[in-house]
DSSP file (Angstrom, degrees, kcal/mol; ACC not computed):
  #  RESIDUE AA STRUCTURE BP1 BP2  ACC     N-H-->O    O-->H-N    N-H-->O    O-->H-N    TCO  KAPPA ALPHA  PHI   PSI    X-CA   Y-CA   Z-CA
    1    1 A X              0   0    0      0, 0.0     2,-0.6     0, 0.0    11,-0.2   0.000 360.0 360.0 360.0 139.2   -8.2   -9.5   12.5
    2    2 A X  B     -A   11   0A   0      9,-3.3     9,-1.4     0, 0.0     2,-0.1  -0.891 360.0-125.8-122.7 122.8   -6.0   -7.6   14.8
    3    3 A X        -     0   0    0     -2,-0.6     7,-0.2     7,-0.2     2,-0.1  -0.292  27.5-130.8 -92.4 134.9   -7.6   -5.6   17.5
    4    4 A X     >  -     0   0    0      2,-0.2     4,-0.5     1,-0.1    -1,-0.1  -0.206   9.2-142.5 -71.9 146.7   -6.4   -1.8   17.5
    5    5 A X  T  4 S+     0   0    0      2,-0.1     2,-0.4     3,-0.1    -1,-0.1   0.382  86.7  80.9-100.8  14.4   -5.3    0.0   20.5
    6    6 A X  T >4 S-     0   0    0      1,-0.1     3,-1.3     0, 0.0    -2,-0.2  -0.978 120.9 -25.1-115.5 129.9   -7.2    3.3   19.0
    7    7 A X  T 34 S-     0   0    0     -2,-0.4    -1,-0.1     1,-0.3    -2,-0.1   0.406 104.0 -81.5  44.0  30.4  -10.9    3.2   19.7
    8    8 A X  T 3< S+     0   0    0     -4,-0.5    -1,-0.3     1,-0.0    -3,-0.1   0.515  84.6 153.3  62.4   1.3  -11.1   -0.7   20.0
    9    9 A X    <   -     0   0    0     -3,-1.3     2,-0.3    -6,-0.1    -2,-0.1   0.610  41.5-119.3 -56.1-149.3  -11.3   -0.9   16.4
   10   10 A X        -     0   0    0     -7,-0.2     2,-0.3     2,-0.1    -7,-0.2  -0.789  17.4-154.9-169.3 118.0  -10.2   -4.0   14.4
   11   11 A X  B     -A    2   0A   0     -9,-1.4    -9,-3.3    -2,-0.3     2,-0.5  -0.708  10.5-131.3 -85.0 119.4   -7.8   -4.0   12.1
   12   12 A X        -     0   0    0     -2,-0.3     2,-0.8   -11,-0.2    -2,-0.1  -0.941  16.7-130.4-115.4 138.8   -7.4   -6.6    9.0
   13   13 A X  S    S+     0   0    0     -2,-0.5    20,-1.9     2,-0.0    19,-1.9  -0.288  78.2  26.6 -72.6  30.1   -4.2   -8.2    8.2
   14   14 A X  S    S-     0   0    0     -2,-0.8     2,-0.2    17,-0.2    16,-0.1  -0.972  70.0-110.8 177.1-156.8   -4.0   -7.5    4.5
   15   15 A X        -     0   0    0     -2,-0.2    -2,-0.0     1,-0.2    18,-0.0  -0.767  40.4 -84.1-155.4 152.6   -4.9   -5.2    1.7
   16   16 A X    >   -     0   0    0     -2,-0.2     3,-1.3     1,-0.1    -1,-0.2  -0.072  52.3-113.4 -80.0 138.7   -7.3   -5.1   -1.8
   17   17 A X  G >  S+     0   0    0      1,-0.2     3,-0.7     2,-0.1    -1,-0.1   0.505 111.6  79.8 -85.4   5.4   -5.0   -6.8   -4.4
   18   18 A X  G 3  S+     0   0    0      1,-0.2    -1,-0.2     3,-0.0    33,-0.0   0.664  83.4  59.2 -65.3 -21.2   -5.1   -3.2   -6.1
   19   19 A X  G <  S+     0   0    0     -3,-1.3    33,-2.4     2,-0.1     2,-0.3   0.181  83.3 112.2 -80.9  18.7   -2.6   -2.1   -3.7
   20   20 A X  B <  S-B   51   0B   0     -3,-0.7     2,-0.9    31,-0.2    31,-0.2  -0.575  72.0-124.1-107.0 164.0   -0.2   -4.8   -4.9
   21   21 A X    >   -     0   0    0     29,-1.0     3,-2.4    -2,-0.3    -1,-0.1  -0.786  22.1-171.5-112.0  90.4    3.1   -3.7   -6.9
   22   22 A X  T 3  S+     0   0    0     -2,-0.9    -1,-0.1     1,-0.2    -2,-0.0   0.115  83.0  72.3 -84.9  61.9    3.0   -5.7  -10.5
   23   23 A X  T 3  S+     0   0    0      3,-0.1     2,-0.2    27,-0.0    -1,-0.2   0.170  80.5 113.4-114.4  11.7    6.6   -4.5  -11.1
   24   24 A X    <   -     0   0    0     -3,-2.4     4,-0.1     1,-0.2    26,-0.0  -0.683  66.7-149.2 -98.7 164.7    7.6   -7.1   -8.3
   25   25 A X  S    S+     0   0    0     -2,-0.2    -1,-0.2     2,-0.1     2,-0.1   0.853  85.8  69.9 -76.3 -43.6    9.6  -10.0   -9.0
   26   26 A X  S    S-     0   0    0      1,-0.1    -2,-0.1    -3,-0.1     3,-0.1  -0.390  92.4-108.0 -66.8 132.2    7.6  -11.8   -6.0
   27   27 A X        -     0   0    0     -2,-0.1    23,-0.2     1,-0.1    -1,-0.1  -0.280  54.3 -93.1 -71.0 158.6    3.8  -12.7   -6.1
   28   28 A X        -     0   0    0     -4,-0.1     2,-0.6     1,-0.1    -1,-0.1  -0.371  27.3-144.1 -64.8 137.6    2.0  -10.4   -4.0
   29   29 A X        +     0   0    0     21,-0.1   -14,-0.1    -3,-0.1     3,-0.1  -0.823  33.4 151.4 -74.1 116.2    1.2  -10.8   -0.5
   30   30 A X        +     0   0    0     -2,-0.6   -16,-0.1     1,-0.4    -2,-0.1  -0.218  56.2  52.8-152.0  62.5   -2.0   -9.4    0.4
   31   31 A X  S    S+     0   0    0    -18,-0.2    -1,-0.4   -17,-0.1   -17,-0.2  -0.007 114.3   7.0 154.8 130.4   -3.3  -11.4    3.2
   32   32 A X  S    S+     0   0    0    -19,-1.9   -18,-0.2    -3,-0.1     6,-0.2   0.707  72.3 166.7  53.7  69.6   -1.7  -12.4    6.8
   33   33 A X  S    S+     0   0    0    -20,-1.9    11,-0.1     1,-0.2   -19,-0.1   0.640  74.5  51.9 -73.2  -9.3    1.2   -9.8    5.4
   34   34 A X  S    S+     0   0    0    -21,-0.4     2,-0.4     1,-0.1    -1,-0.2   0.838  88.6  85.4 -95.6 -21.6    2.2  -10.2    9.5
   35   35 A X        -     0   0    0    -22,-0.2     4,-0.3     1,-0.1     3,-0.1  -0.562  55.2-175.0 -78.3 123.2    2.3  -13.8    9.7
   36   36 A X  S    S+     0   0    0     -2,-0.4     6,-0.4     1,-0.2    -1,-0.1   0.566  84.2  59.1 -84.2  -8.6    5.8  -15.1    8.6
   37   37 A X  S    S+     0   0    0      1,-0.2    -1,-0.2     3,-0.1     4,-0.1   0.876  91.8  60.2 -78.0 -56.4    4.7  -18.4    8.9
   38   38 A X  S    S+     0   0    0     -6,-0.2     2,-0.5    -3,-0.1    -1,-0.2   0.638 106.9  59.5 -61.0 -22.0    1.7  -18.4    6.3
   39   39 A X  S >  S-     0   0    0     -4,-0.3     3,-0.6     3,-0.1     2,-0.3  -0.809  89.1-112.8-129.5 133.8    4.6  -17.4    3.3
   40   40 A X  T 3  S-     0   0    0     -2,-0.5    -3,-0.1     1,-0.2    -2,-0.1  -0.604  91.9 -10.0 -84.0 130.7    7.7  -19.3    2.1
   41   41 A X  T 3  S+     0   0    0     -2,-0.3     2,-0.4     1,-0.2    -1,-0.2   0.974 101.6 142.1  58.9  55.5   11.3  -17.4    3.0
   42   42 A X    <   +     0   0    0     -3,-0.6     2,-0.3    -6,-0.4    -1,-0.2  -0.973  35.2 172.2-147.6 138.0    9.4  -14.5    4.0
   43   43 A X    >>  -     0   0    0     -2,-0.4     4,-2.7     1,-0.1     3,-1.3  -0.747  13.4-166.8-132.1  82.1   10.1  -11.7    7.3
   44   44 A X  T 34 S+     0   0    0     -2,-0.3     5,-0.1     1,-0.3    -1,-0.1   0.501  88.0  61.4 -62.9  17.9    7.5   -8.7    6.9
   45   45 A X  T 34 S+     0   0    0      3,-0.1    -1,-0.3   -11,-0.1    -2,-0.0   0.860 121.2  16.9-100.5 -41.4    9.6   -6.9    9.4
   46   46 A X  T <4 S+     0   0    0     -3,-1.3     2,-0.3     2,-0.1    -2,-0.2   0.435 107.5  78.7-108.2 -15.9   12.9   -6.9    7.1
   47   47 A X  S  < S-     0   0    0     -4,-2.7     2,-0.8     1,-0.0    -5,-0.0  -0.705  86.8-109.3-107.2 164.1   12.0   -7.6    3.8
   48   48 A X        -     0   0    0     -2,-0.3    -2,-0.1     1,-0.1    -5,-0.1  -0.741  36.6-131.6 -84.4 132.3   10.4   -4.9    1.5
   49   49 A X        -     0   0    0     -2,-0.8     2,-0.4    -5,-0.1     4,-0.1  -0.280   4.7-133.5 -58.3 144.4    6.6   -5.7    0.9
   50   50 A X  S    S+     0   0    0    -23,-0.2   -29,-1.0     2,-0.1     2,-0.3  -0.464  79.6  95.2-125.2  75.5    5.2   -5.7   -2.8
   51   51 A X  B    S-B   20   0B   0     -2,-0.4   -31,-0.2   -31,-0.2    -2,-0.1  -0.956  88.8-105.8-144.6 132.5    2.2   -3.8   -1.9
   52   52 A X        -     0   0    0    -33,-2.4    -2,-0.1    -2,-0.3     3,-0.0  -0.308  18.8-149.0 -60.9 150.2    2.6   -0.1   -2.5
   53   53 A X        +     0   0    0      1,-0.1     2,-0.5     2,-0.1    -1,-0.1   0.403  69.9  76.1-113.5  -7.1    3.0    1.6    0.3
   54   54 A X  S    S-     0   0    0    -35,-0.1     5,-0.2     1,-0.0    -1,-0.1  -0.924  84.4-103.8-104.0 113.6    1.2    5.2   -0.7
   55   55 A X     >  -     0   0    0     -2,-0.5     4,-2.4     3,-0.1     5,-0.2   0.256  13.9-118.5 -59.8 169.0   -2.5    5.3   -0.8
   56   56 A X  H  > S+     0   0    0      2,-0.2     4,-1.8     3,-0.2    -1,-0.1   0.739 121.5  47.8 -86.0 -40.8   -4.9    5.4   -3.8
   57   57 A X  H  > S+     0   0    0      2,-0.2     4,-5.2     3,-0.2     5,-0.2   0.977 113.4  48.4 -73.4 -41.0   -6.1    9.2   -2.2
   58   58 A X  H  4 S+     0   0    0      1,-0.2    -2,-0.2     2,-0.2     4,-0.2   0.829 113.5  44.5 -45.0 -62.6   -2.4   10.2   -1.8
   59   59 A X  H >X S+     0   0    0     -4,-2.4     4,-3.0    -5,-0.2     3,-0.6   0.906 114.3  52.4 -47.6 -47.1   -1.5    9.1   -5.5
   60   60 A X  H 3X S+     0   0    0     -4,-1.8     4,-2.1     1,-0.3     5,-0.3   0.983 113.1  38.1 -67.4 -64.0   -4.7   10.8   -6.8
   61   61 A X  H 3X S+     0   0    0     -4,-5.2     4,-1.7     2,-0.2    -1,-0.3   0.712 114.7  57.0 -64.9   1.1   -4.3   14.3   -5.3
   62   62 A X  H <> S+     0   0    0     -3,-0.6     4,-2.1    -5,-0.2     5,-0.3   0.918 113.3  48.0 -71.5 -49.2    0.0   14.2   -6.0
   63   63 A X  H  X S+     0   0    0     -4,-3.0     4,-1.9     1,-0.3    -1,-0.2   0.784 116.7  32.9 -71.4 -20.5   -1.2   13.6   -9.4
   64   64 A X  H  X S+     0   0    0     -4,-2.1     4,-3.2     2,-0.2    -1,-0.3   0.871 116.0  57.8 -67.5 -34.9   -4.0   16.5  -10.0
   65   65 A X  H  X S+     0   0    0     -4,-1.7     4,-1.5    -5,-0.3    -2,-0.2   0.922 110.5  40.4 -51.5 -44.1   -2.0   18.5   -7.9
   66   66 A X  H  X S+     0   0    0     -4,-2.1     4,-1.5     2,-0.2    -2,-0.2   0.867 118.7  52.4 -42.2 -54.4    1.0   17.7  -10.9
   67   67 A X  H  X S+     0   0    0     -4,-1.9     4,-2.5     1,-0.3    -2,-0.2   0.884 109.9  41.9 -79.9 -47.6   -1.8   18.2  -13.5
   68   68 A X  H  X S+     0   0    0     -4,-3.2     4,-3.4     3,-0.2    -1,-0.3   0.914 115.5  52.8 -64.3 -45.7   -3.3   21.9  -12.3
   69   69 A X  H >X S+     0   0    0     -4,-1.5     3,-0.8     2,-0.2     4,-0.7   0.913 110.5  43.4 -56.8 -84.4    0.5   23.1  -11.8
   70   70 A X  H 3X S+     0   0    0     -4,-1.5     4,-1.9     1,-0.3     3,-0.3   0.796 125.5  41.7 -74.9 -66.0    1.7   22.0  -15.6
   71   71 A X  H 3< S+     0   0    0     -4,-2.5     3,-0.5     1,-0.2    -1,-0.3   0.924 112.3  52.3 -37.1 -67.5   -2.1   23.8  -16.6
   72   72 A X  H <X S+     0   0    0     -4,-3.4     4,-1.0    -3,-0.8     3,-0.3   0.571 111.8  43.7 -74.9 -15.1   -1.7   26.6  -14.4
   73   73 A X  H  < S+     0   0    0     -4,-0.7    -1,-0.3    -3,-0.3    -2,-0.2   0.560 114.3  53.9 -79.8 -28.2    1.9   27.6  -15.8
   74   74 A X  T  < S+     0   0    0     -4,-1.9    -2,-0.2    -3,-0.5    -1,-0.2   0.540 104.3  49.1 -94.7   6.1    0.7   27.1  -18.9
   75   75 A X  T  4        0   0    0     -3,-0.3    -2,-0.2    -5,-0.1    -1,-0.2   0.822 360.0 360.0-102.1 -42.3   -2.2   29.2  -18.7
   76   76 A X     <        0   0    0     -4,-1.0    -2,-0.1    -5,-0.1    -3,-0.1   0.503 360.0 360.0 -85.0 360.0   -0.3   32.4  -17.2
């Protein structure tokens, strides 16, 4: 855990293996994603991660938003 400078929280150092990218060539990382140590030939400051990086709410509403548009032009 890595303690937050907002509200004292606590922070955890990696992510639900649903956020993980299967179109990467690399197996996923999805815990200590900060530590470079824990992961072979790996710099999470420079290298691109393969965990999506846009949230599950984010995706959802782009895509109803997509889905009501396509609807709503077709309705009118």
């Amino acid at each position: 855990r890595i303690k937050s400078n907002v509200d004292g929280r606590y922070l955890v150092d990696g992510v639900p293996f649903s956020c993980c990218n299967p179109s990467s060539p690399r197996p996923c990382i999805q815990s200590k994603i900060t530590n470079n140590t824990a992961h072979y030939n790996y710099d999470h400051q420079t290298e691109e991660l393969n965990i999506f990086i846009r949230g599950c709410r984010e995706a959802l509403v782009s895509y109803y938003m997509g889905l009501m548009n396509t609807i709503g032009a077709l309705v009118l």
